[in-house]
PATIVEX-600698 format. One line per 8 residues: number of its first residue (from 1); their letters; for each residue z, y, x of N, C-alpha, C. Coordinates in pm, whole numbers. Atoms other than C-alpha are relative to their C-alpha. Layout:
NUM> a> Z,Y,X,Z,Y,X,Z,Y,X; ...
//
This chain:
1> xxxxxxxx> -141,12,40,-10940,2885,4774,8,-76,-132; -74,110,82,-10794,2600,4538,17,86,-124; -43,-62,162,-10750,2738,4130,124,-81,-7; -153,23,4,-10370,2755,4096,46,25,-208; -69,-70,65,-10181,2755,3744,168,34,22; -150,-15,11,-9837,2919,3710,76,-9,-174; -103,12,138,-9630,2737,3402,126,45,8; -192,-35,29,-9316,2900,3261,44,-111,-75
9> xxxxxxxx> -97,84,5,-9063,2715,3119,-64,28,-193; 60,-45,158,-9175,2898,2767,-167,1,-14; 164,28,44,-9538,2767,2781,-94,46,34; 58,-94,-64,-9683,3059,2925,-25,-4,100; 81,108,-110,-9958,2986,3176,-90,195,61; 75,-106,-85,-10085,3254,3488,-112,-43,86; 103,9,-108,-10378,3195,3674,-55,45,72; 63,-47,-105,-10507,3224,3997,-46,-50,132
17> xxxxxxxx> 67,80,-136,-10589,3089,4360,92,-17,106; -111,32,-116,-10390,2963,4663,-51,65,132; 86,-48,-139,-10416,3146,5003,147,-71,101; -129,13,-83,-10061,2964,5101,-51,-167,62; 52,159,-19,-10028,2579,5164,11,-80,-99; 65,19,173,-10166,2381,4884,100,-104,-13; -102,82,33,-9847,2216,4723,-2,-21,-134; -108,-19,121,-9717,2168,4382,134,55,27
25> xxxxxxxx> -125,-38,-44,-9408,2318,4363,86,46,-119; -49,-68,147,-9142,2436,4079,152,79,53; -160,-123,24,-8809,2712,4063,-11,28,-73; -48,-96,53,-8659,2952,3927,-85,131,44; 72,-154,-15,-8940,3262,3880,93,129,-21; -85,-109,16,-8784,3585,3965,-92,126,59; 83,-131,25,-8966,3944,4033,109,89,100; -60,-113,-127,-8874,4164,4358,-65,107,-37
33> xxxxxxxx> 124,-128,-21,-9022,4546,4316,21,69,107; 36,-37,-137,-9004,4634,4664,-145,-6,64; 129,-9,-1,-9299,4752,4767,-67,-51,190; 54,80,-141,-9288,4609,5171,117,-112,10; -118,81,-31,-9049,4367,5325,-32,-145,8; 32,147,56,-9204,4015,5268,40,-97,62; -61,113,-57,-9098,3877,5549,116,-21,24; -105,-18,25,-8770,3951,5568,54,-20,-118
41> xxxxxxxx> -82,76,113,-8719,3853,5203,-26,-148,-53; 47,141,34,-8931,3521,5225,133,-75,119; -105,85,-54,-8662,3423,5512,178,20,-44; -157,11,34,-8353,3535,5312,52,-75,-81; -81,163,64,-8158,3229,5245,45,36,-160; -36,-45,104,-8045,3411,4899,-125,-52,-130; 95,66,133,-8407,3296,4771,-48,-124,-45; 49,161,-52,-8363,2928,4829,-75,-81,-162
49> xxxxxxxx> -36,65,153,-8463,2754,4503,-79,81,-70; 69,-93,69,-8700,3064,4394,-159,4,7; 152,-26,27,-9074,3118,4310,-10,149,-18; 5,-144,-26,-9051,3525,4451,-133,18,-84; 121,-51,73,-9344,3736,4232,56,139,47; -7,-112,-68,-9392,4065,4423,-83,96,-106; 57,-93,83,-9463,4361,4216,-111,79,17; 93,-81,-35,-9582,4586,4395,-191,-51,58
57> xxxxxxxx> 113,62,55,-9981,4497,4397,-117,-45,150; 28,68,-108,-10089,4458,4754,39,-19,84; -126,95,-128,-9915,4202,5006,-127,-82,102; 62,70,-100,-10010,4094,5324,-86,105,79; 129,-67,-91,-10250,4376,5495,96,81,92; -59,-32,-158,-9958,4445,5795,71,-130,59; 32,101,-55,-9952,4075,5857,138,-61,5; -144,67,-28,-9623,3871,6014,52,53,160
65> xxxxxxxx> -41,-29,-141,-9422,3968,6317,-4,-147,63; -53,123,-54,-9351,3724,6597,111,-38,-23; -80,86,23,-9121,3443,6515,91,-9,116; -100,4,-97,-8887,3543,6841,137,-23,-5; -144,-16,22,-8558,3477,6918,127,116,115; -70,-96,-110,-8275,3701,7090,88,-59,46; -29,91,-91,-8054,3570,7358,120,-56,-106; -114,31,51,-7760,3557,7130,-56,-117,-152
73> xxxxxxxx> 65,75,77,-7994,3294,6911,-34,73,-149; 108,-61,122,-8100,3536,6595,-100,39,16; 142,-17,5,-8435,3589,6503,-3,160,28; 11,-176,-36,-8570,3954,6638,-59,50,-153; 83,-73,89,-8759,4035,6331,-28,-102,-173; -36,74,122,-8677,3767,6030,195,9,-37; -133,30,62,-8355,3710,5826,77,-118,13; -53,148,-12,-8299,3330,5946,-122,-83,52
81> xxxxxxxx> 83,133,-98,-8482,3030,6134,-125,-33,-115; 147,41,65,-8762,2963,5825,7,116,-122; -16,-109,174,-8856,3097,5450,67,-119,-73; -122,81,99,-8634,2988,5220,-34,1,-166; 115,-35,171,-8864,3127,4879,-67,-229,16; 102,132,3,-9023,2801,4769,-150,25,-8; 130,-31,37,-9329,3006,4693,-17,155,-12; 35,-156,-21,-9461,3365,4728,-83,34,-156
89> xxxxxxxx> 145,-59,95,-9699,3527,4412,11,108,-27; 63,-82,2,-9897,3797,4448,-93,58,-99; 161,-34,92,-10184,4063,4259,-103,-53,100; 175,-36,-45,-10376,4106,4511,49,-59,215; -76,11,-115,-10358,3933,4886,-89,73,101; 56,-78,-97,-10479,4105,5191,-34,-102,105; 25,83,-83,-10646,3832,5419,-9,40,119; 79,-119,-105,-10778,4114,5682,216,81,8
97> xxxxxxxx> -94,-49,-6,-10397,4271,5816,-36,84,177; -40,-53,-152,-10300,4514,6126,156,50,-9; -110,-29,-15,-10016,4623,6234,63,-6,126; 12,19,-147,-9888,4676,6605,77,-72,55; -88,103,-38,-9603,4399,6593,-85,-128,-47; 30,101,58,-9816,4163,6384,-83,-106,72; 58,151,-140,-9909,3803,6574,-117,-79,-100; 90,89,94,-10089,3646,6255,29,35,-152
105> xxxxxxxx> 36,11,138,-10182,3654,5857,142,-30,-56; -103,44,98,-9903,3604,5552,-93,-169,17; 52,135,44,-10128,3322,5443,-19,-118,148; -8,91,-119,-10128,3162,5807,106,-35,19; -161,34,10,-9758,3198,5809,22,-99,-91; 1,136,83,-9727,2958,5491,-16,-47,-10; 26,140,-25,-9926,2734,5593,63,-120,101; -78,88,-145,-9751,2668,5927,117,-46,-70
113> xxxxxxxx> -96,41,31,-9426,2668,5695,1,-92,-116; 86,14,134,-9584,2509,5407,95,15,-126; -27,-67,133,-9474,2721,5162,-131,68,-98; 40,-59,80,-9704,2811,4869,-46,119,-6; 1,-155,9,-9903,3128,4837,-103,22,-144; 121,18,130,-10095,3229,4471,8,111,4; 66,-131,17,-10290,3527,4453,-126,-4,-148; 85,-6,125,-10486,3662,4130,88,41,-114
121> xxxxxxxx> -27,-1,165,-10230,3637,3895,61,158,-40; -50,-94,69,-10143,3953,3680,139,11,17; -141,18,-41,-9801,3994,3847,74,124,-132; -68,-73,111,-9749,4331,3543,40,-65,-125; 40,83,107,-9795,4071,3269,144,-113,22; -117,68,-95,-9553,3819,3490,121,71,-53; -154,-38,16,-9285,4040,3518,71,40,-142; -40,-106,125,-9295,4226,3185,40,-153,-75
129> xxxxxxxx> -65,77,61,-9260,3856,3046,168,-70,43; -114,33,-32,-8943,3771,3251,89,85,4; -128,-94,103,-8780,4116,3153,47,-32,-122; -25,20,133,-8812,4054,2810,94,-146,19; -105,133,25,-8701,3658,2821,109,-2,103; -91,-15,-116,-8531,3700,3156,-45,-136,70; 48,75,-96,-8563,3474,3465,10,-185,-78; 0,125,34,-8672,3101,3381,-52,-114,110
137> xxxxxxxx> 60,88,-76,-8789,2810,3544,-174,15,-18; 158,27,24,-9174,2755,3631,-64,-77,109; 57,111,-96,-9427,2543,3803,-115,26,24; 148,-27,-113,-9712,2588,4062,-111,-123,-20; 65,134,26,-9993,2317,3948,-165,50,50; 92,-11,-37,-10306,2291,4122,-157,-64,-113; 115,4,98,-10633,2264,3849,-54,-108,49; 83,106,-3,-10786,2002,4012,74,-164,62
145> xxxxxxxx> -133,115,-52,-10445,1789,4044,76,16,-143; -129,-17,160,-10331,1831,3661,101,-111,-26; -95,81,32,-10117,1547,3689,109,-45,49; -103,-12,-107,-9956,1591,3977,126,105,-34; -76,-123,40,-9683,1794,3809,167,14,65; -144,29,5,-9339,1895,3975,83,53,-66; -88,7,64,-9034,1901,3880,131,58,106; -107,-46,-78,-8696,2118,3981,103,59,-87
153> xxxxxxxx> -103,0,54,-8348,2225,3872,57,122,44; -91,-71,-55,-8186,2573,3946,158,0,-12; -136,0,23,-7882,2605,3728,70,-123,34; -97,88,-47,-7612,2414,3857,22,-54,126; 6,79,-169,-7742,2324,4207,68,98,108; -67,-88,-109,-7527,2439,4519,-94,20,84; 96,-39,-98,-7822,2586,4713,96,75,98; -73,-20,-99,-7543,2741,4928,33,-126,77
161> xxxxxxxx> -19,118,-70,-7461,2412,5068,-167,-42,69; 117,-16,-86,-7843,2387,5159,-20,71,78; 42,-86,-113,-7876,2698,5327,128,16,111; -115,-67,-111,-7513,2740,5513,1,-58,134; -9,81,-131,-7450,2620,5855,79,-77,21; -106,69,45,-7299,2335,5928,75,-23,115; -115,-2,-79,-7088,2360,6219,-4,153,49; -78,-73,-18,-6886,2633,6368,-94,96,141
169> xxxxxxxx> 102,-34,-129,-7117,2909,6564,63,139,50; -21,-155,-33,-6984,3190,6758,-56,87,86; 64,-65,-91,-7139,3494,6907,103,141,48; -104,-146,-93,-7019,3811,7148,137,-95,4; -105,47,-35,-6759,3565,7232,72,65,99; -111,-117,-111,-6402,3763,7407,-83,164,-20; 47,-157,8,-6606,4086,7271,167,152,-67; -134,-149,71,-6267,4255,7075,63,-110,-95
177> xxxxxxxx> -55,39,159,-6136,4170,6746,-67,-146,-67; 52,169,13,-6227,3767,6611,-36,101,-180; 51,37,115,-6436,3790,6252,0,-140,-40; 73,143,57,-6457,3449,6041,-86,58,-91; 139,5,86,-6822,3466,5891,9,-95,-81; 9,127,54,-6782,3245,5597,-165,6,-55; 120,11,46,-7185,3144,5553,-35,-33,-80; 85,47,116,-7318,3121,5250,-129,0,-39
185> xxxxxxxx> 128,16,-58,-7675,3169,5353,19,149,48; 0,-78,-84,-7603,3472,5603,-139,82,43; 54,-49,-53,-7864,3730,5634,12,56,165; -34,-14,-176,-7937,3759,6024,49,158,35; -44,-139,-87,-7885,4173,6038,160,3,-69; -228,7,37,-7516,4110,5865,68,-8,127; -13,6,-157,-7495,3972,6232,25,41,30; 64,-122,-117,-7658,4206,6407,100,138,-22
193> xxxxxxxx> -69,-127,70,-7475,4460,6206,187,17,67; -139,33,-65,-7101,4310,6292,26,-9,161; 25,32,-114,-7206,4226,6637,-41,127,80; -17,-112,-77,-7313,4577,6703,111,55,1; -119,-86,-26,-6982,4703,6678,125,-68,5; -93,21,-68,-6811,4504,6902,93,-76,-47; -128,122,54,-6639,4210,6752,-68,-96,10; 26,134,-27,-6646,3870,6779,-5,-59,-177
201> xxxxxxxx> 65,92,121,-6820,3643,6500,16,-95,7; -21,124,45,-6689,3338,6399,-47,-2,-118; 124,82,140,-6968,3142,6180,12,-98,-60; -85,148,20,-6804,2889,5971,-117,-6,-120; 31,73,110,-6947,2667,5744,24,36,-167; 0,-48,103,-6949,2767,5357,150,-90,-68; -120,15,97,-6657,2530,5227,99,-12,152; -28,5,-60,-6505,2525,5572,143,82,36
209> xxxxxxxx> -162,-77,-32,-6099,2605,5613,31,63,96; 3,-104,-102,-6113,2866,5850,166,67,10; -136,-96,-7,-5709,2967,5776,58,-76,131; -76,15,-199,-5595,2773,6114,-31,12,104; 75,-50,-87,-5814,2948,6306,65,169,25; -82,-152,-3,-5701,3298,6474,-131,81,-22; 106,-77,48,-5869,3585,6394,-7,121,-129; -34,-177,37,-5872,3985,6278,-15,15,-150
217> xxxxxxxx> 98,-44,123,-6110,3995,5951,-30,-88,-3; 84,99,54,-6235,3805,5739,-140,62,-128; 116,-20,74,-6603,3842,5605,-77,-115,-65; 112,79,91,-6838,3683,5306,-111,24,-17; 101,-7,27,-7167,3661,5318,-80,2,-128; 107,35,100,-7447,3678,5087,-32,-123,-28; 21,156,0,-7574,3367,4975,-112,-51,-193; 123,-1,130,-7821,3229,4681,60,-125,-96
225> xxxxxxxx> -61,120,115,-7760,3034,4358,130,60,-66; -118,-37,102,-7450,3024,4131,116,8,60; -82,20,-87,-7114,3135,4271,144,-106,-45; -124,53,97,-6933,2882,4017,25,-101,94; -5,159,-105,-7053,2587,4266,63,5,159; -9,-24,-110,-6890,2742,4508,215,12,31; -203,18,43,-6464,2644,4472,46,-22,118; -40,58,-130,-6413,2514,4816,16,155,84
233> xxxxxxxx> -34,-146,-61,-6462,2885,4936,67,115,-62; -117,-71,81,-6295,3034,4659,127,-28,54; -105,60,-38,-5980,2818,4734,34,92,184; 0,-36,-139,-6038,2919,5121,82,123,-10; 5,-142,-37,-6068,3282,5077,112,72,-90; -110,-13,83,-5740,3258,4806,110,-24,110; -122,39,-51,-5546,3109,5064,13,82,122; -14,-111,-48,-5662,3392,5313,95,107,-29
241> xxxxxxxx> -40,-109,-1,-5530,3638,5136,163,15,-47; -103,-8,-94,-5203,3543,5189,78,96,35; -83,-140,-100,-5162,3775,5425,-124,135,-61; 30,-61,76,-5201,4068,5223,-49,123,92; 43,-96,-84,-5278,4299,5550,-79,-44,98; 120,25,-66,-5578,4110,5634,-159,34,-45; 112,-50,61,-5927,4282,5592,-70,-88,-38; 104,111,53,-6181,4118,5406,-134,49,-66
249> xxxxxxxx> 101,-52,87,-6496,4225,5305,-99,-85,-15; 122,119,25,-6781,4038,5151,-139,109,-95; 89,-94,22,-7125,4164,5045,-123,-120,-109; 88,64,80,-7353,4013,4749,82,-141,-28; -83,101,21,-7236,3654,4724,140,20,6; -68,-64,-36,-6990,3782,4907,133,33,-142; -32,-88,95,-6858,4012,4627,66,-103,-111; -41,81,120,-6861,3776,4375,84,-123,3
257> xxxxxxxx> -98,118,-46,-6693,3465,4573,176,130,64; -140,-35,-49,-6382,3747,4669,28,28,-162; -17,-58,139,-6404,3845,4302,60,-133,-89; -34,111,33,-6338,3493,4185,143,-61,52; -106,48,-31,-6060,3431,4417,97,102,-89; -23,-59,108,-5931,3765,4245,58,-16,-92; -30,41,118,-5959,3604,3923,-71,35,-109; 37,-60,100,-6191,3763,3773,-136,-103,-27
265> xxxxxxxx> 150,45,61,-6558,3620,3594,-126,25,53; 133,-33,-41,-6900,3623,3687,-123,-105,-128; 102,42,133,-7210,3595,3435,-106,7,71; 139,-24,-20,-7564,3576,3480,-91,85,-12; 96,-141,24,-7792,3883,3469,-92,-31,-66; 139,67,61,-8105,3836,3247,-124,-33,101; 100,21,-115,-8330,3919,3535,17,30,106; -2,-18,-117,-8164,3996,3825,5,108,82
273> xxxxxxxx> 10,-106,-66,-8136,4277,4057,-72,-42,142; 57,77,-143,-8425,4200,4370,-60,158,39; 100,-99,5,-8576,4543,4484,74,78,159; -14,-105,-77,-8526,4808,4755,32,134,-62; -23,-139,89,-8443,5095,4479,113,29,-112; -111,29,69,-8141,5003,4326,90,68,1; -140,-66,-41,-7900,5295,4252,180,-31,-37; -75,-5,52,-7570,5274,4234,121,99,73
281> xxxxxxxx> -152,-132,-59,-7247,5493,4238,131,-12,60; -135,31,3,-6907,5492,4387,95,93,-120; -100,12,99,-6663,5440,4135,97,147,14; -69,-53,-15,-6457,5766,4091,-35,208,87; 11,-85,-51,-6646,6020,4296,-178,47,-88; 176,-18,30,-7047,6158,4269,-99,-44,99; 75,18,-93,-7162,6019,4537,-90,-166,-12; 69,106,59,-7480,5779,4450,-110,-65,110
289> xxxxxxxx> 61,81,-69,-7673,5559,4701,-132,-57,-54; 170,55,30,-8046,5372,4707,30,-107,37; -68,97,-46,-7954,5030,4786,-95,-98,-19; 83,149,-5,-8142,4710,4879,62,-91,-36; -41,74,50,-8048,4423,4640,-89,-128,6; 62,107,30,-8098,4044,4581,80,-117,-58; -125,135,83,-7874,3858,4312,-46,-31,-127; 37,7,163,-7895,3693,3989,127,22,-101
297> xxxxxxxx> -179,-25,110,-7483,3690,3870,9,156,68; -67,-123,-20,-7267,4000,3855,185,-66,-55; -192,45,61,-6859,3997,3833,9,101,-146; -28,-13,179,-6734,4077,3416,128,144,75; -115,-101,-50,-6555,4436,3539,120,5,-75; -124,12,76,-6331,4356,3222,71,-80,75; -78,127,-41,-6205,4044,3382,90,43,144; -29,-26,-115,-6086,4212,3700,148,-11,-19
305> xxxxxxxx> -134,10,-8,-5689,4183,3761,28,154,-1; -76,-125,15,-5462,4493,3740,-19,47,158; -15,4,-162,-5446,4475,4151,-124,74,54; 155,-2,-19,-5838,4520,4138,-86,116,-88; 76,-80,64,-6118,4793,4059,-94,16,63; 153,-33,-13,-6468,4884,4046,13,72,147; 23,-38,-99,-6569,4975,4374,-154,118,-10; 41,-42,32,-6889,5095,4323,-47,-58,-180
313> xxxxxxxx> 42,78,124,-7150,5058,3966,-152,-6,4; 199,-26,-57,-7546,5048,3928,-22,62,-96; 48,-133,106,-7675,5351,3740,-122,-70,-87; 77,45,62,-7914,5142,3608,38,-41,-181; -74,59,153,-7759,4908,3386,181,-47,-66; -109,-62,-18,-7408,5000,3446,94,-180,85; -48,120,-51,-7330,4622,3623,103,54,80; -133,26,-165,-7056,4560,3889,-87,-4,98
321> xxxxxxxx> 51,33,-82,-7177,4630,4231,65,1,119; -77,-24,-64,-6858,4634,4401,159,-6,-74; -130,-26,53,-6483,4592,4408,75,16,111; -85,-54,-110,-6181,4699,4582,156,-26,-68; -147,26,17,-5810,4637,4598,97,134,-16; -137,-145,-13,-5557,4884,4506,84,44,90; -110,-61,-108,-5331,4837,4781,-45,-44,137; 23,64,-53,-5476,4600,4980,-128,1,116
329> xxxxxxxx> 165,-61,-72,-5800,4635,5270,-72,-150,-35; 124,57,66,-6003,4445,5065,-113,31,-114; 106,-65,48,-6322,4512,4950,-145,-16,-2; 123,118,22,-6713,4378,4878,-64,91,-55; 104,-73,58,-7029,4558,4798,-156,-118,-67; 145,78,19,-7331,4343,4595,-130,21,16; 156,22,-83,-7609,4504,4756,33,-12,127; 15,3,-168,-7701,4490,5109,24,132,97
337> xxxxxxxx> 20,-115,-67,-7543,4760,5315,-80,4,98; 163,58,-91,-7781,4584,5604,-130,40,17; 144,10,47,-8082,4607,5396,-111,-20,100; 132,18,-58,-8343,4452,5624,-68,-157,-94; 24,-120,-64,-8556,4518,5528,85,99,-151; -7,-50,125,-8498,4797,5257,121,171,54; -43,-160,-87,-8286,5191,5320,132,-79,57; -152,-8,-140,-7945,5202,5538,82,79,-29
345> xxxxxxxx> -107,-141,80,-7753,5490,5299,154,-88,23; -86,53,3,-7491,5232,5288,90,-102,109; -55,116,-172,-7439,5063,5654,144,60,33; -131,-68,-68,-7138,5318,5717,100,-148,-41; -94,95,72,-6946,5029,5488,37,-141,115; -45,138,-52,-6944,4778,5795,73,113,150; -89,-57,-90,-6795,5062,5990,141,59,-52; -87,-31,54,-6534,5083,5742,74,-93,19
353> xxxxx> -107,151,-46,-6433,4715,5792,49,12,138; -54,6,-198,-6435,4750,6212,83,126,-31; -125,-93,3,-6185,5070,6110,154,-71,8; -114,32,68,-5944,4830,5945,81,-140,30; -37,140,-134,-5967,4525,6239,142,65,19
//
C-alpha cells in the first residue's frame, strides 16, 4: 500500500497508507462518530465535496452489501446510485470482512468507484484538531507524487446542484395523495419512508417550480453544502406557501431551506453535527430522542419570525434542530428521522406528515 499524507488547511500533516483508489484528492475534512454505517454514509449525497474521517477505530471487517436495485429504481441497501464522500479515512482498516449480506471488501468498493481510502492515520489526533479549529479544508497527497498536489473549494460551491436530479421522477404512481420531493441530494430511505405509506412521490429537480403542478404535500430533502446557494428553492418553497393549508415538511437541508423561506438565518457550525448519537429535545415537552445527523449549518433560533418556533433543540450544544409553524402544518426536523443507517426513535414524524395529506 502507497504512503499517503493528509494536509490541513492549517499546515498540519497525518500520515498513513491507501487501501482505496490511489488519487490525489482535496475537501472539506469533517469527522462522523458513528461507530457502523459506512456505506450508507459514503453514498449520502449530503457528503458531496467531503474528506469523511470515521472515528470510531475499526472500518471495514462486515464488508459492502450488494449494489442492487428495487423495481421502483432505489438502491436495496445504499442511500443513492454511487459515493458521494470524495474520500473515506480511517485508524485502522479491516481487509479480511464477513458478514451474511456482504458481496466484497470496503477497499474493493473504492476502487471500483475510485474514491480514496487512507488508513493509519491517528483519526483521535484528527478529530481533536478539527474540534478545536473546526472543519477546514485538506488534501490527500501521495509521498511518492509530492507534486502532484490538488486543489478544491467548499465554501460557496452549490454541491446541491451536483447531486440533485435533473428531471422530474415519479414513483407509486395513482398510489393516494401526490408529494413534490424537492431534491436536494435525497437520501434513498426518505423514499422508501414516504413511499411506504402510500403516497405518490413527485421528484423534482432542486431549483425546479413545482407550484403548477397538482399535488397534496410538499416535502424538502436533505442535501449537502451551503443552504445560501440555494435561492431558486427558497423562492419556490415561498411561493408554496401561499396556500397556507398546505403541508410541508423538510428534514436537514430541508429544515434550513423552509427556514429561509421563513425568513429566518442560517450560520455555520464549527464542526458539524455527523454521528448516530445526537440528542435532541422537543421544544416544550420532556420528551428527548437519539437521532442520526449529517449537517454543517444550523438556522439562528433568534432570527425566526413571530409565526415560527423551535420545533425541537440538541441537548448537546443547544443548536436548532427543528421548526414549526404556529398555525400553519408546517414543519422540518435537521436530523434524519430515516436514519439509514443510524436509530428510528424519530420515523413516527413522516407519519405525522401522511396525517396532514
Amino acid at each position: 500500500m502507497r504512503n499517503v499524507t493528509l494536509i490541513l488547511d492549517d499546515g498540519t500533516r497525518f500520515h498513513g497508507t491507501s487501501f482505496g483508489y490511489e488519487k490525489p484528492v482535496a475537501g472539506e475534512v469533517v469527522f462522523n462518530t458513528a461507530m457502523t454505517g459506512y456505506p450508507e454514509s459514503l453514498t449520502d449525497p449530503s457528503y458531496a465535496g467531503q474528506l469523511m474521517t470515521l472515528t470510531y477505530p475499526l472500518v471495514g471487517n462486515y464488508g459492502v452489501p450488494p449494489f442492487t436495485f428495487a423495481e421502483n429504481g432505489l438502491p436495496r441497501f445504499m442511500e443513492s446510485e454511487k459515493i458521494h464522500a470524495e474520500a473515506i479515512i480511517v485508524s485502522d482498516y479491516s481487509e479480511n470482512y464477513s458478514h451474511w449480506n456482504a458481496v466484497e471488501s470496503l477497499g474493493d468498493w473504492l476502487k471500483r468507484e475510485h474514491i480514496p481510502g487512507v488508513t493509519g492515520i491517528d483519526t483521535r489526533a484528527l478529530t481533536k484538531a478539527l474540534r478545536e479549529h473546526g472543519v477546514m479544508m485538506g488534501k490527500i497527497v501521495f509521498d511518492d507524487e509530492p507534486d502532484n498536489i490538488p486543489t478544491a473549494q467548499y465554501s460557496g460551491v452549490n454541491y446541491v446542484d451536483k447531486v440533485s436530479c435533473k428531471s422530474v421522477i415519479r414513483y407509486n404512481e395513482g398510489a393516494g395523495k401526490k408529494v413534490v420531493l424537492v431534491d436536494c441530494g435525497v437520501k434513498a430511505n426518505i423514499l422508501r419512508c414516504l413511499i411506504k405509506r402510500g403516497v405518490e412521490v413527485i421528484r423534482v429537480p432542486w431549483d425546479y417550480d413545482f407550484n403548477g403542478l397538482e399535488f397534496d404535500g410538499l416535502f424538502i430533502s436533505n442535501g449537502p453544502g451551503d443552504p445560501d446557494t440555494c435561492d431558486a428553492a427558497v423562492q419556490n418553497i415561498r411561493k408554496a406557501m401561499a396556500n397556507e393549508k398546505l403541508p410541508i415538511f423538510g428534514i436537514c437541508m430541508g429544515n434550513q431551506l423552509l427556514s429561509k423561506a421563513g425568513g429566518a438565518k442560517i450560520y455555520k457550525l464549527k464542526y458539524g453535527h455527523r454521528s448516530h448519537n445526537q440528542p435532541v429535545r422537543m421544544v416544550g415537552t420532556e420528551r428527548c430522542f437519539i437521532t442520526s445527523q449529517n449537517h454543517g449549518y444550523a438556522v439562528d433560533n433568534n432570527t425566526l419570525g413571530a409565526d415560527w418556533e423551535p420545533l425541537f433543540v440538541n441537548m448537546n450544544d443547544g443548536s436548532n434542530e427543528g421548526i414549526r409553524h404556529r398555525t400553519n402544518p408546517w414543519f422540518s426536523a435537521q436530523f434524519h428521522p430515516e436514519a439509514a443507517s443510524g436509530p428510528t426513535d424519530t420515523e413516527f414524524l413522516f407519519d405525522e406528515f401522511a396525517k396532514l395529506l
